[in-house]
Structures are given as C-alpha cells and as structure tokens.
SEMISE-562801 format. One record per residue (C-alpha): residue number from 1; residue in one letter; x negated, y, z. Coordinates in pm, whole numbers. Each point is the difference from the previous one (the first is absolute). Layout:
N
[NUM, A, [X, Y, Z]] ...
END
This chain:
450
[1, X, [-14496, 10387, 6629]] [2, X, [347, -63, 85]] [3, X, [133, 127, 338]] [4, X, [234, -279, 248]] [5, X, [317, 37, 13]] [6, X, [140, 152, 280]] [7, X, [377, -58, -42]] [8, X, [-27, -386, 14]] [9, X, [-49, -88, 318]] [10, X, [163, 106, 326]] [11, X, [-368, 65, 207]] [12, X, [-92, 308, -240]] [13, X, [354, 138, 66]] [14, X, [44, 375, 143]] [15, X, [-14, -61, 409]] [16, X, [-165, 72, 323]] [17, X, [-327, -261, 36]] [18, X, [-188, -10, 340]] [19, X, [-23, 293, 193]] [20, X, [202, 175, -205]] [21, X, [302, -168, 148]] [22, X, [6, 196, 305]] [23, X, [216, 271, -135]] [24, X, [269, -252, -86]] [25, X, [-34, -123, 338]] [26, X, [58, 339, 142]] [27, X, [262, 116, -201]] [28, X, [150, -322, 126]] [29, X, [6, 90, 348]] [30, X, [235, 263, -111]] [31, X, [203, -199, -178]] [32, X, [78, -232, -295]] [33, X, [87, 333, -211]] [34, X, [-295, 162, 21]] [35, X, [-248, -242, -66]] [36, X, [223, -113, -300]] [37, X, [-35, 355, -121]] [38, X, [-336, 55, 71]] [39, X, [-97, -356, -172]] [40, X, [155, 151, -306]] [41, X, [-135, 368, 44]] [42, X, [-352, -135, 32]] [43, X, [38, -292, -312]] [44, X, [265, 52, -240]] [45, X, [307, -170, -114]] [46, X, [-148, -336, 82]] [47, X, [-226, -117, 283]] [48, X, [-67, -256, 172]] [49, X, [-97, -59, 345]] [50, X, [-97, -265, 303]] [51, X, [222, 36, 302]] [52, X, [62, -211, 289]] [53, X, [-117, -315, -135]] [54, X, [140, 30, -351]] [55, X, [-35, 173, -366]] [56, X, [256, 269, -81]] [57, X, [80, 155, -330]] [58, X, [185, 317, 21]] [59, X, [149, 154, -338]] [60, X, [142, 331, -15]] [61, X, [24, -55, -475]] [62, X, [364, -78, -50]] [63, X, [-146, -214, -275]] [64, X, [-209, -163, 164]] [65, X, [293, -46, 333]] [66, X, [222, -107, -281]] [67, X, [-210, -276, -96]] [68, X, [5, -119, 345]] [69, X, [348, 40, 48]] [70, X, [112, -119, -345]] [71, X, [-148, -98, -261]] [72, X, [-219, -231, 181]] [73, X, [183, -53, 293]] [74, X, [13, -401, 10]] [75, X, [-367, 50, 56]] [76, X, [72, 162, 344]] [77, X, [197, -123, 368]] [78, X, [51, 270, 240]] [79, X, [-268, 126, 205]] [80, X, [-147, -128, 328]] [81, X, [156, 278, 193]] [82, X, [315, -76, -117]] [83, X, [8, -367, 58]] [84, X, [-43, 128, 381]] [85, X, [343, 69, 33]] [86, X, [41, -343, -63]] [87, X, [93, -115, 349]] [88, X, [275, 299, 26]] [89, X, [158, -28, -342]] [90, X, [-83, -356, -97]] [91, X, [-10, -113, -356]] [92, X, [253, 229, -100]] [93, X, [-20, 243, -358]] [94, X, [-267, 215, 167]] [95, X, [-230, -259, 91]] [96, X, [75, -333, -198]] [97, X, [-213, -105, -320]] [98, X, [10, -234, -287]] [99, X, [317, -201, -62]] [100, X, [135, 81, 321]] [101, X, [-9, 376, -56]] [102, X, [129, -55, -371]] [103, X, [288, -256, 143]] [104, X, [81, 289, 306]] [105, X, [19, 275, -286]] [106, X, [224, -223, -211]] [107, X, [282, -37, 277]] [108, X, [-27, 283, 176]] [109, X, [-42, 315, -270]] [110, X, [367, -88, -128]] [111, X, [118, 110, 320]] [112, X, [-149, 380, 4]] [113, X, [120, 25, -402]] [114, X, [150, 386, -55]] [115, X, [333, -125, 32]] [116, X, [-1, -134, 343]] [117, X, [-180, 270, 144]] [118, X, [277, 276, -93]] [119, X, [228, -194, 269]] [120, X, [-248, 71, 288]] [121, X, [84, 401, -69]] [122, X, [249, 78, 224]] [123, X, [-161, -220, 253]] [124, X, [-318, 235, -16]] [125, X, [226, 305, -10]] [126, X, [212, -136, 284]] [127, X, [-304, -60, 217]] [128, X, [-125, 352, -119]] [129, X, [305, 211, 133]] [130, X, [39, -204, 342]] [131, X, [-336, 146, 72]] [132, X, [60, 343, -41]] [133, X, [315, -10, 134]] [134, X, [-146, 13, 353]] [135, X, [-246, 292, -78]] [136, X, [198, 262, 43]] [137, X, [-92, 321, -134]] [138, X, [-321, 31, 58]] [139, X, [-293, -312, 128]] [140, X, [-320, -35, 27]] [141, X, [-130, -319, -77]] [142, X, [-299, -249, -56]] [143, X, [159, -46, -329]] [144, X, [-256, -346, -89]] [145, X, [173, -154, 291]] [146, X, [333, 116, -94]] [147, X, [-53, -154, -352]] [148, X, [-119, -299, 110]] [149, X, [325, -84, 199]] [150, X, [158, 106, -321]] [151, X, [-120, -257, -224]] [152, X, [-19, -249, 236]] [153, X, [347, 31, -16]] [154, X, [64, -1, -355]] [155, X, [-242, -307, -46]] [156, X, [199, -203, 252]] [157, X, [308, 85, -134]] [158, X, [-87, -76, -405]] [159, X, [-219, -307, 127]] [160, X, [245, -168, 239]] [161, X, [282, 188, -5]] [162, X, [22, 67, 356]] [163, X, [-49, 321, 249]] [164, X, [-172, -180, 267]] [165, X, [-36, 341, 202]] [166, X, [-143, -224, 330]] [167, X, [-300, -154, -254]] [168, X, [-116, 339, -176]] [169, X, [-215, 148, 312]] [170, X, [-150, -375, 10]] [171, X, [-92, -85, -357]] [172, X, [-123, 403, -29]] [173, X, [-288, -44, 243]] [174, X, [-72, -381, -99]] [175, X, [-63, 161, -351]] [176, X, [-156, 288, 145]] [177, X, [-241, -223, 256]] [178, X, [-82, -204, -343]] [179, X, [-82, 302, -219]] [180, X, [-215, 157, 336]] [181, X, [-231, -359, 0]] [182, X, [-41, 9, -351]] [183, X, [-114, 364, -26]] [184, X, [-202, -106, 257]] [185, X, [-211, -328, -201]] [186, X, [25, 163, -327]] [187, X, [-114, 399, 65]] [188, X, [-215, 11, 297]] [189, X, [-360, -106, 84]] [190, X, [181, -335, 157]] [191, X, [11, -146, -290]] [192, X, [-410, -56, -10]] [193, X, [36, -168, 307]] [194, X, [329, -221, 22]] [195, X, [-144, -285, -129]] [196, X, [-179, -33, 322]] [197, X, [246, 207, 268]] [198, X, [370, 47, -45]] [199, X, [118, 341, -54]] [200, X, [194, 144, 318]] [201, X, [334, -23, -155]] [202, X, [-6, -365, -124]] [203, X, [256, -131, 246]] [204, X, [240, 302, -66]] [205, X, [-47, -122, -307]] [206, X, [107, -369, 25]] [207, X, [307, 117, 254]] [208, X, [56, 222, -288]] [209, X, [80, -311, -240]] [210, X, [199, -179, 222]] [211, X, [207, 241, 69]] [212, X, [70, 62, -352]] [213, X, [6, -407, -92]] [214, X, [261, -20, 287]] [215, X, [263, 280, -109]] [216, X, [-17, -59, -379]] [217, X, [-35, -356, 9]] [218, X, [322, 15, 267]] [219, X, [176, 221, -289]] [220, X, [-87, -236, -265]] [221, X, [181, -299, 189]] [222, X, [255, 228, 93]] [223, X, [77, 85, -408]] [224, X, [-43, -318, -113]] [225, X, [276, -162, 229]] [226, X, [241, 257, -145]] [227, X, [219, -80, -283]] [228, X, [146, 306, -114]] [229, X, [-217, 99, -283]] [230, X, [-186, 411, 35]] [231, X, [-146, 244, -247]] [232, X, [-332, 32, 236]] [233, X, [-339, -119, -91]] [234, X, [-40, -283, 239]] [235, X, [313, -181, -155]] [236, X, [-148, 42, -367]] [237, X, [-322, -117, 125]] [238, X, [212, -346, 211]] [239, X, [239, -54, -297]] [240, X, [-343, 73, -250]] [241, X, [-86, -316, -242]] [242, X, [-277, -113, -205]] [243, X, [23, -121, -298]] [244, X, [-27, -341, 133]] [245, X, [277, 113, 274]] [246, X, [-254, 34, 252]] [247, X, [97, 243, 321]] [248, X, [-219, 165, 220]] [249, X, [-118, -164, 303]] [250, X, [57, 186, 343]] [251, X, [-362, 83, 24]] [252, X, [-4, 131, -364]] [253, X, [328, 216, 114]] [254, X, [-144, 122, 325]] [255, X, [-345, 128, -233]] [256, X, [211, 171, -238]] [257, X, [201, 163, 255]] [258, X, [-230, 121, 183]] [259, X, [-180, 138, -338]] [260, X, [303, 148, -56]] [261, X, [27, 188, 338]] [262, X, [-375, 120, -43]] [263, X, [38, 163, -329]] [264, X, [358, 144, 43]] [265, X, [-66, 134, 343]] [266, X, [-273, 142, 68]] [267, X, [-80, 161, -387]] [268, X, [290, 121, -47]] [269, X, [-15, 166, 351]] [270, X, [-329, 118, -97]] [271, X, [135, 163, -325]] [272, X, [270, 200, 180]] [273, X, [-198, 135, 203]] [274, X, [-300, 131, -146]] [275, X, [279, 145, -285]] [276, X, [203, 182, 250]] [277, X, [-353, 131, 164]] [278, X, [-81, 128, -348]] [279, X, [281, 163, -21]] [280, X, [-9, 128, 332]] [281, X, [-345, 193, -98]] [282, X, [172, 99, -349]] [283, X, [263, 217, 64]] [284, X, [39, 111, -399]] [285, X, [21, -416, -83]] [286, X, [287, -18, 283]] [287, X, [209, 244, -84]] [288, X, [14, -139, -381]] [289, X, [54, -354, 107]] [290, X, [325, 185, 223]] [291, X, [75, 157, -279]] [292, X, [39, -318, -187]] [293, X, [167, -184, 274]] [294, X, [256, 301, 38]] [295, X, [95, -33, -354]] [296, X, [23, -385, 12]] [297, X, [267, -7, 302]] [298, X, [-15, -252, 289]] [299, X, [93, -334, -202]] [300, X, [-292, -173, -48]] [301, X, [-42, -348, -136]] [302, X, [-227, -252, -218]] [303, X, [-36, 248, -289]] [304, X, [-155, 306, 236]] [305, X, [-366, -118, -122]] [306, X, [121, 135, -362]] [307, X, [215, 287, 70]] [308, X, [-233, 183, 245]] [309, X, [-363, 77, -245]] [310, X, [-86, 218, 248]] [311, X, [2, -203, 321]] [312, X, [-151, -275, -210]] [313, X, [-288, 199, -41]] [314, X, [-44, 53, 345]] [315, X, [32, -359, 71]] [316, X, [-332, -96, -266]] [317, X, [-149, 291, 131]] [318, X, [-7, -85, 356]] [319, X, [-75, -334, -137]] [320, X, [-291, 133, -195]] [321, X, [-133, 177, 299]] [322, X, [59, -243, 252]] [323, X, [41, -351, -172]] [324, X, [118, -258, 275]] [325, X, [-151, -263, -165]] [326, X, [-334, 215, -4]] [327, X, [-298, -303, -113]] [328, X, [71, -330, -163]] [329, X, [-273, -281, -8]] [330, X, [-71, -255, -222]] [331, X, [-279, -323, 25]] [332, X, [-158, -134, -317]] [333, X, [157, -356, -13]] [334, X, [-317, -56, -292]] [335, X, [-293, 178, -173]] [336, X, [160, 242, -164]] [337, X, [-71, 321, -238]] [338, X, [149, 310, 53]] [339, X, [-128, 262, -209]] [340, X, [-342, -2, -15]] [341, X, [-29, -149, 331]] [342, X, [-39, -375, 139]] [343, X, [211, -99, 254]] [344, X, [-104, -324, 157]] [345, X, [247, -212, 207]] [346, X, [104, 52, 348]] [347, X, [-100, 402, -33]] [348, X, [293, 289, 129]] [349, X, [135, 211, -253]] [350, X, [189, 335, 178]] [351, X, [190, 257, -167]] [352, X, [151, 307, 154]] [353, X, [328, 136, -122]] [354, X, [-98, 271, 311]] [355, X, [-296, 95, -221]] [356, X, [124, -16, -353]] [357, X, [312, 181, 66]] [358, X, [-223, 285, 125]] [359, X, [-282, -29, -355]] [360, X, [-47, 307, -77]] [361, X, [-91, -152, -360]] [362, X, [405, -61, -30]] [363, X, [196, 232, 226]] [364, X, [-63, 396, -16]] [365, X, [-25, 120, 407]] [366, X, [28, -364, 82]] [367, X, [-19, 126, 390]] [368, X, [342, 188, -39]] [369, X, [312, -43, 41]] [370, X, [172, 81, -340]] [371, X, [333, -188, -72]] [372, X, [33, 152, -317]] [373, X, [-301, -197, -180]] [374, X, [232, -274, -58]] [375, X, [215, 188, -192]] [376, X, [60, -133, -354]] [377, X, [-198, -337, -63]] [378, X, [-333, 59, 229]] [379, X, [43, -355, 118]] [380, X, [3, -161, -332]] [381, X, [-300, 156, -130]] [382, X, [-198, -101, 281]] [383, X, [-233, -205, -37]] [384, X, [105, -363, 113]] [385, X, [-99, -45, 381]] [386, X, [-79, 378, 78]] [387, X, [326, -1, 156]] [388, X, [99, -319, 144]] [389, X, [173, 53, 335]] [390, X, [174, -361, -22]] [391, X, [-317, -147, -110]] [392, X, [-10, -180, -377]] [393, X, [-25, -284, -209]] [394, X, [106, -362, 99]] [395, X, [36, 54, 354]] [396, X, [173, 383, -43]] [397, X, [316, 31, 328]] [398, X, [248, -159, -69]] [399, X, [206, 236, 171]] [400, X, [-135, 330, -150]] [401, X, [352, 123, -144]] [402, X, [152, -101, 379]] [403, X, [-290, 207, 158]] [404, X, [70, 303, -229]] [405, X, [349, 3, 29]] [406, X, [-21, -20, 393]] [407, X, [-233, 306, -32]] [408, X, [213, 223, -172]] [409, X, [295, -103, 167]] [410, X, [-74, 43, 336]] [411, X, [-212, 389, -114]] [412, X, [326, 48, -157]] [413, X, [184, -32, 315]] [414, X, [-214, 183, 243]] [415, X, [-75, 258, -192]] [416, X, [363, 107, -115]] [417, X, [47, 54, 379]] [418, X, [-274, 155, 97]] [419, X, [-333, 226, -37]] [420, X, [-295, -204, 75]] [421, X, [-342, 205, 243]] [422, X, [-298, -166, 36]] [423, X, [-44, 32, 429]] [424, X, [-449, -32, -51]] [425, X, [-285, 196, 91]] [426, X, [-164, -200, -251]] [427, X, [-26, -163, -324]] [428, X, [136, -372, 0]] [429, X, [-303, -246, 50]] [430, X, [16, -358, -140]] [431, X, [-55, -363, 140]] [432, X, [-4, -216, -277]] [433, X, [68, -360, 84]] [434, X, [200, -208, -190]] [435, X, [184, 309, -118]] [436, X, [-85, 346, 13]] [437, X, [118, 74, 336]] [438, X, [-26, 369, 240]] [439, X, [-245, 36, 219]] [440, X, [235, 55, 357]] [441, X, [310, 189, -73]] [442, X, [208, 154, -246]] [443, X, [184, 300, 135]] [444, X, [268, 150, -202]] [445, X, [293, 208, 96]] [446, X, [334, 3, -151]] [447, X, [224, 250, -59]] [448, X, [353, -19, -72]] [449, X, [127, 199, -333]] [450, X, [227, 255, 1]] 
END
C-alpha cells in the first residue's frame, strides 16, 4: 500500500495546529524574535503557521529563501506587513509592485550606480568630523541618538543637497513617531484587534505623514524651480527619463524620497551603532581596527571600503549580528511550489537575515563577535541568502554600496580619534520594528586618543 504524500500540499506542512499554537502566541508576547526562533526550534527549516488572520511561511533553507527571493520571485509581491508602510512611504521602491516597481527601479537605480556614490564621501566624512569636533576629549553619549542626527544629515545633504539644520529635529521625530505606530500594529497584541479599535498611536501616526509630506514635498518644489544642475539624488531622480522620456510625477518624487530617507537614515544609523557597541565590548577587535586606521593616516575617501579589510570585517560583522534590515516578507502572488511545499496565493512568506546570520549550520560561534571569519573569501562560499544584510534578488537595495561606504567611513572617523566604552549594566536588548532597533538607550563613552 502506498503511503500519501506529505510534501505536496501546504496543510501536512511542519507547524503548530490547534492548541499547540499557544507557545507561538507566547513567545509572541515577548517579541517577534522569539517566537520566530522558537517556530523554527520547535519545526525545522520550514513551517508554517496561522497568525492574526493569515497563513505564514517562515524559511530559515537558503535554498529554499532563494527560491523565494530569486528564482521564483515574479511569483511573489511584498508582504502584507510591508505594504503597511504604505501610507508613510507611498508607492515608492520599498513598497511598489508590478510595472510600477519595475518602471521606479529603471529610473531610479542609475542614480545610486558605484560611480556616483564615491562623490557623497567627503560629504559623509565632513558630517563625521563636525560631530566629534564638539566632543571634546572625553563624552558620554546615547550614541543611537547621536547617529541618527548623523545620517540624517548625510541623507539630506546627498538627497537634496541642502543642510537644513532648522528641519532635522522635525523630520527626526516625524520618522521616529512613524516607526513608534508601526512597531506598534505590526509587533504587539494590537494587531488582533485593530480591525475593530485603533491602536493608541494612530493619530501620531497620520501627524507623522504630514509632517513628512509637507517638508519633502516643500523640498521637492523647492529643487525643481532651480536651474543650476547638482550631483544629489533628488536631481537624478527630477532630470530621470524613461525610455519613452517620461519624468517622475511629484507624488512619485515625494515616495522615492521619502524611501530614500528611510533606508539611508535610520539603517545606516543602526549599523554604526551596534558596530561601535561591538567594539566597545571587544577591546582586542578595537585596538586592531586602530591599528589599521593608524597605519592608513587621516585621508579618507571613496576607496576606504577596499583599503581597510579589517574594518570591513567589522562592518559585516556587526551587520551579521545585528542586521538592520533584520526580516523580509514576501506574499504568494499565485499557487506556487517551493521545494516540496505548496504555497497557495495570498499566504506570507518571512525570512530572517537576524536568524540565518546566526545558523549555527553555516557560521562556527555564530553568537560571537569574531571579525576575523571574513577573512579570505568566507562571504563567497556562503551559501546564497545565509548572509544577506541588503536583502537579495530582484528587489536587493539599491543603495547597498552607499550604505557600506557610509559605514566604514564614518567608523573610520570616530574611531581614529578615539577609544570607544560601552557605559551598560547590561547586555543591549532589541526592538525590532521595521529595522532592528535598541531597546531604550545606547550608552557609549568616548575617549580621545593620545
């Protein structure tokens, strides 16, 4: 007698079922994390799961990620959690589908190519050393606050070309309100109920967006009434044409702006910090990346990424550990296979770079803190999408070389001045949102080199 199959059809999948749910559901009331990990300590490398209404898939097979990601990827739009950020970011690259997102991704990825991108380096070094200019020799700092001014700065400056010191503190907690509300629907028990009752911080929310549609859709009218031509990414993306000559409209620039500011703020601020805490708790790690940086000398430019192995290390390290981008969602646009598994259409696909950088299938000690592993070619014979801090396939950031050069540049600055002391009584905690952010501060203390 033949036995059914039970790798052709999505109900006999590996998953919780009834009352065995209730762990998930616990594990979720401490956070996204662990229920994510204990979904995939409990069933494998592929489970699937009901929650809140709808049917999630969560892979933790590169293969089986990459066929999501790639090699079946016109088979998937982004996830329902993602397309919540559609009334803060619009239809911009992070949240636009179909021929729109293809159309976007034509005009705007010539802007970001290699090329441009090593103009905005002495911008992001400029920026770097204005900030520690007024430290002193010695400050003790919320450094994730401190960062976040930082790159707010750089982003406005290689996006509009402007220093628009009286706007920062405003569009900061706009973006910050925004993140809070969505945190808020997406990770918490409100999101069982607010199809019925509005979570608390819906109206910050909304004031949140129109703050944010009035200053960038103010600096969009501003730039486009200009006539001198500028190397920063708003221009490309005015001046930008189709291949039928097509421009962007202004509510196509204002989504793409605002895209912009998301993912080259607030990662990259991320990324900075959660290196320089690393560090901070790694004194053998520092003292070779000042070692480096002493031999180097204090010029720093476009080509820092390459001539500093060390500090690079540190940088996919830190990225490893704490990816910014730290979950990326997919929704089955059709029935589709993956693997041995059916997928049918309208189910959530989520993959965790948080959780595969950690596999302890791929990365000896994946819980420490070991520059050195990426020594030689480590991230080359990885499997594809065990290490994927930029995400992968179609819909990869386009502004992954920016966002690594940034990195290393501004760790390059800071740390050729000074020693870096983590200032807590305990280890960092995490409160993953839209990116991989610190649960309440981040102290650090600086201290100048002799």
């Amino acid at each position: 007698m033949s036995m059914p199959s039970t790798t052709s059809c999505s109900r006999r999948s590996p998953g919780p079922r009834g009352l065995a749910i209730a762990p998930t559901l616990v594990d979720f009331v401490r956070g996204p994390i662990p229920m994510l990990r204990g979904l995939q300590r409990r069933y494998g490398e592929a489970v699937r799961f009901r929650f809140a209404g709808s049917a999630f898939w969560l892979f933790s097979d590169p293969a089986l990620i990459e066929e999501v990601m790639l090699r079946k990827a016109e088979c998937f739009i982004k996830d329902e959690l993602t397309h919540e950020l559609d009334e803060l970011l619009g239809q911009g690259l992070l949240t636009s589908e179909g021929e729109l997102w293809r159309h976007q991704r034509r005009l705007a990825a010539p802007t970001l190519k290699r090329r441009h991108i090593q103009g905005y380096a002495d911008a992001m070094v400029g920026f770097t050393r204005a900030m520690i200019a007024r430290w002193g020799e010695r400050v003790d700092l919320d450094f994730h606050r401190e960062s976040m001014e930082l790159t707010l700065r750089i982003v406005v400056k290689t996006l509009f070309n402007l220093e628009m010191d009286h706007e920062i503190e405003r569009i900061d907690r706009a973006f910050g309100d925004a993140m809070d509300a969505f945190h808020q629907r997406a990770h918490t028990p409100w999101r069982f109920v607010m199809d019925y009752v509005d979570p608390p911080l819906t109206s910050l929310n909304k004031s949140a967006v129109r703050t944010l549609n009035e200053v960038i859709g103010a600096l969009i009218r501003e730039r486009q009434q200009e006539k001198e031509q500028g190397d920063d990414l708003l221009w490309r993306l005015i001046v930008a044409r189709d291949e039928e000559g097509r421009a962007m409209d202004d509510q196509q620039l204002r989504d793409e702006a605002l895209t912009i500011f998301l993912a080259g703020h607030e990662t990259t601020a991320l990324a900075i910090t959660y290196a320089l805490y690393l560090l901070a708790n790694h004194p053998g790690a520092q003292q070779r990346v000042h070692d480096e940086l002493d031999a180097f000398g204090d010029e720093f430019g476009s080509d820092a990424v390459a001539r500093l192995p060390y500090l690079k290390a540190v940088a996919n390290e830190a990225l490893r550990l704490y990816p910014p981008a730290w979950i990326v969602g997919r929704e089955a646009a059709r029935d589709v296979q993956i693997g041995p598994w059916k997928l049918k259409k309208g189910e959530q696909v989520v993959a965790s770079p948080l959780m595969m950088h950690r596999h302890p299938a791929y990365f000896e000690e994946p819980d420490r803190f070991v520059p050195s592993r990426w020594a030689g070619d480590l991230e080359k014979r990885l499997p594809r999408f065990v290490y994927f801090p930029f995400g992968g396939g179609p819909r990869i950031c386009i502004g992954n070389h920016f966002a690594m050069m940034e990195l290393v540049l501004v760790l390059a600055v800071i740390l050729r001045a000074y020693r870096v002391e983590d200032l807590s009584e305990t280890r960092q905690r995490l409160a993953p949102s839209v990116t991989l952010r610190p649960k309440g501060e981040v102290p650090l203390r600086f201290v100048r080199r002799g």
